[in-house]
C-alpha positions as semicolon CSV with decimal commas, in nm:
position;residue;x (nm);y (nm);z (nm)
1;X;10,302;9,291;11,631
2;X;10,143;9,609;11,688
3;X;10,062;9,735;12,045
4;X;9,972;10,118;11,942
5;X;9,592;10,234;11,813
6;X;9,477;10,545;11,700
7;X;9,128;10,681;11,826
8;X;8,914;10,959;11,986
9;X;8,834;11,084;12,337
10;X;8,395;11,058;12,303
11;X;8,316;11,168;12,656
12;X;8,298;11,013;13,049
13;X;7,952;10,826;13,194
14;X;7,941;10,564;13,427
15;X;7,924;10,226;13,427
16;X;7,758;10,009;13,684
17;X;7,934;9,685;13,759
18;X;7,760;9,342;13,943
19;X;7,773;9,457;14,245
20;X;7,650;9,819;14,266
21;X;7,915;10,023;14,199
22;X;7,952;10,297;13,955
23;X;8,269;10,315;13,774
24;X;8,329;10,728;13,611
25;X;8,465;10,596;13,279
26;X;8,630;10,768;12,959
27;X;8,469;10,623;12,684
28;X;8,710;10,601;12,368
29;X;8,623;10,520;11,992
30;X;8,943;10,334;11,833
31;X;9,016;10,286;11,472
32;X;8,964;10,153;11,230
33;X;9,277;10,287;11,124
34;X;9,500;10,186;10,770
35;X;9,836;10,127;10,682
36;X;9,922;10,387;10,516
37;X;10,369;10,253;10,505
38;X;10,579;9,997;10,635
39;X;10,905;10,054;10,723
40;X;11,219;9,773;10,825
41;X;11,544;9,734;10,881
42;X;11,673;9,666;10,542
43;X;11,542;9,969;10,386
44;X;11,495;10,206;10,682
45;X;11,744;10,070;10,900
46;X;11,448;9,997;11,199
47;X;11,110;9,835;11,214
48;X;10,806;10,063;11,210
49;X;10,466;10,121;11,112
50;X;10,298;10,452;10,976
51;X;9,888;10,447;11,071
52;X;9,638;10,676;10,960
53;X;9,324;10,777;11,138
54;X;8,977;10,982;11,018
55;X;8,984;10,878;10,659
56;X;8,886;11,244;10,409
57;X;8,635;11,244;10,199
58;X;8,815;11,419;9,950
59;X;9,171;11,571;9,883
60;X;9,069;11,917;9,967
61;X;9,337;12,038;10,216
62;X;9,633;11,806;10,186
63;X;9,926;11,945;10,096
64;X;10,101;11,793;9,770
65;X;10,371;11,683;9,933
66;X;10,158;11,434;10,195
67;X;9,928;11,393;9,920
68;X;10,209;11,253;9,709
69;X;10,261;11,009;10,012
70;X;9,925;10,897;10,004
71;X;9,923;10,788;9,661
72;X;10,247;10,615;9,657
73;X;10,136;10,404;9,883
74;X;9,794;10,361;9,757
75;X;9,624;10,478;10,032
76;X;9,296;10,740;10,050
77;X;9,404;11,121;10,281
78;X;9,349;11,042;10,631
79;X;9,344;11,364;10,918
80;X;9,559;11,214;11,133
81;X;9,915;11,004;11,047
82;X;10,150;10,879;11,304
83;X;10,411;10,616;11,330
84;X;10,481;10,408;11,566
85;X;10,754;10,132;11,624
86;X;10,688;9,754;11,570
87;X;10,792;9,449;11,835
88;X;10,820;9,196;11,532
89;X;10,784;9,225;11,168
90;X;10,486;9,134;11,023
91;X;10,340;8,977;10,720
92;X;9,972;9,138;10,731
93;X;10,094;9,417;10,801
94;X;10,106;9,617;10,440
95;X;10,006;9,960;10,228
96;X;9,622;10,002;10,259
97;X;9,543;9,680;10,570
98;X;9,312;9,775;10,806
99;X;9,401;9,714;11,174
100;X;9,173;9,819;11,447
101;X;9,028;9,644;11,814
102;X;8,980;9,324;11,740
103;X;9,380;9,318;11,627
104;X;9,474;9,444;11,992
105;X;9,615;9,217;12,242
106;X;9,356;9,179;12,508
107;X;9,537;9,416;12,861
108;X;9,387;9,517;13,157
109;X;9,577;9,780;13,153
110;X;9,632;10,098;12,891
111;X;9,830;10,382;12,849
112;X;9,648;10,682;12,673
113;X;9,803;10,973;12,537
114;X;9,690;11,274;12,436
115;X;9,657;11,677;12,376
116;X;9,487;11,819;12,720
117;X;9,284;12,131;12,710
118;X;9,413;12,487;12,691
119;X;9,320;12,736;12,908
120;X;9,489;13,032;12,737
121;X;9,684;13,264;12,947
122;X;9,640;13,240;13,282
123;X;9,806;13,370;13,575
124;X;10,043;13,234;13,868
125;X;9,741;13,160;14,095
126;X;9,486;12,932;13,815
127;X;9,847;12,801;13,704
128;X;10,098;12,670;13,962
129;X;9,825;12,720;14,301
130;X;10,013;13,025;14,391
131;X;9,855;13,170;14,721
132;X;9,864;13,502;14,657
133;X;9,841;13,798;14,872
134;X;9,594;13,913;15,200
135;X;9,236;13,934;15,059
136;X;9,143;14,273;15,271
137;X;9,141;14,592;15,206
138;X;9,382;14,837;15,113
139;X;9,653;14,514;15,055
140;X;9,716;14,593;14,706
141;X;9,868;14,271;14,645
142;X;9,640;13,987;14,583
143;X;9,672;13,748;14,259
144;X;10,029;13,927;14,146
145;X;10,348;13,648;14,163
146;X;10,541;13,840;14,411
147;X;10,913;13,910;14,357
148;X;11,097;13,738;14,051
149;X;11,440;13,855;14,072
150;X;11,776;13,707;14,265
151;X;11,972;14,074;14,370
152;X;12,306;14,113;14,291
153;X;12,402;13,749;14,166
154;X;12,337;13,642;13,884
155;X;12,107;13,985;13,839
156;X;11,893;13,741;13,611
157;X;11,562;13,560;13,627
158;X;11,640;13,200;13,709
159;X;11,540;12,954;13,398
160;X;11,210;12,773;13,485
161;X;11,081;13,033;13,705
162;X;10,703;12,976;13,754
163;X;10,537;13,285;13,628
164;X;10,252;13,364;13,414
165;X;10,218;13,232;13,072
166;X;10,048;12,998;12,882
167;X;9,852;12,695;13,005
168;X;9,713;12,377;12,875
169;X;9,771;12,223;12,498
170;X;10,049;12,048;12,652
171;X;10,111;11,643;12,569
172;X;9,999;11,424;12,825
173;X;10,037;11,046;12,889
174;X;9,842;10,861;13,156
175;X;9,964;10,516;13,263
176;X;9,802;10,207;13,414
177;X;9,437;10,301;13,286
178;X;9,247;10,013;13,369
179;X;9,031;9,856;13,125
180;X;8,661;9,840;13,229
181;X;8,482;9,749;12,906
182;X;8,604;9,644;12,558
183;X;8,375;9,621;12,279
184;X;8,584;9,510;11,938
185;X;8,254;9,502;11,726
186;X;8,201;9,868;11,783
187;X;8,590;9,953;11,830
188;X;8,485;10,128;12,168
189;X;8,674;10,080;12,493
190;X;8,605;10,226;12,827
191;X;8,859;10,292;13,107
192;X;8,851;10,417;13,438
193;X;8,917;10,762;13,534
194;X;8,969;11,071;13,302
195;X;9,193;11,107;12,979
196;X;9,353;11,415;12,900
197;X;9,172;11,633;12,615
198;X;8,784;11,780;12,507
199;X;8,555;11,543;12,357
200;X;8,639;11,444;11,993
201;X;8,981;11,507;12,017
202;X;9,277;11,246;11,928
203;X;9,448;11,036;12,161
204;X;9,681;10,711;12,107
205;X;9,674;10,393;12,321
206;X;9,909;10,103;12,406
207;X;9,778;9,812;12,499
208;X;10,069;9,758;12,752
């Protein structure tokens, strides 16, 4: 049995429930996504399944070597192609079956990965919260990270020192997302609270 589904991040609203309240949801579109392989223990020594997501219209842009994989299988060029492991071997489970909400066990809970938003280059302040310096005149140190170093021993910038660099495009999991709408005939599911990346992007969810 399966537990993992492939999908996009389409953007937050609200949802009003019976008795007043708004709920800030994440709205997220899920599947239809295809077997593209299955692997067991047998062959491949452990039980898994390889999904693809956002089916191509054409095989402009695949490399030969995935598109090679493709066609062994049978299977049209999706975007996206990820494997993840299986519980129990499976029957239905084969080259080119479709598997999408309606094959999900039904959870109140999910856990929702995905790519969160970069921000580029950013400094020690927008980064880790630094405080900075005085904000008045003449201080001449405001937004800078402040001494780095560690004298005479070990004469080296500790490893993991929070400085400038890089922020965002990192991958993030968020567990215990609680379900507040399912809809399997439109493969759309909304949970509560915020899920890492922009709108359109991919994310994964267990149904947990």
């Amino acid at each position: 049995m399966i537990e993992f589904l492939i999908g996009k991040k389409l953007g937050m609203t609200q949802i009003f429930q019976e008795d007043g309240r708004a709920e800030q949801v994440t709205v997220l579109e899920l599947g239809p996504c295809t077997v593209v392989q299955v692997k067991n223990h047998e062959k491949d020594k452990y039980s898994a399944v390889q999904l693809g997501y956002d089916q191509r219209d054409s095989e402009k842009g695949v490399s030969k070597p995935m598109l090679g994989h493709f066609k062994k299988y049978g299977v049209k060029p999706h975007r996206l192609l990820q494997e993840f492991p299986l519980m129990s071997e499976s029957e239905e489970l084969k080259p080119g079956s479709v598997v999408s909400l309606k094959d999900m066990p039904e959870a109140e809970k999910v856990t929702v990965t995905g790519i969160s938003k970069g921000k580029g280059f950013q400094g020690v302040v927008r980064r880790y919260g630094f405080r900075g310096g005085r904000k008045t005149h003449g201080s001449k140190f405001h937004r800078a990270p402040g001494s780095i170093g560690a004298s005479a021993w070990p004469s080296r910038v500790i490893k993991g020192k929070r400085m400038p660099g890089r922020m965002g495009t990192d991958r993030v999991t968020i567990k215990g997302l609680k379900v507040i709408k399912r809809d399997p005939e439109k493969n759309i599911l909304a949970v509560r609270g915020s899920v890492p990346g922009h709108n359109g992007s991919y994310i994964v969810v267990k149904f947990a």
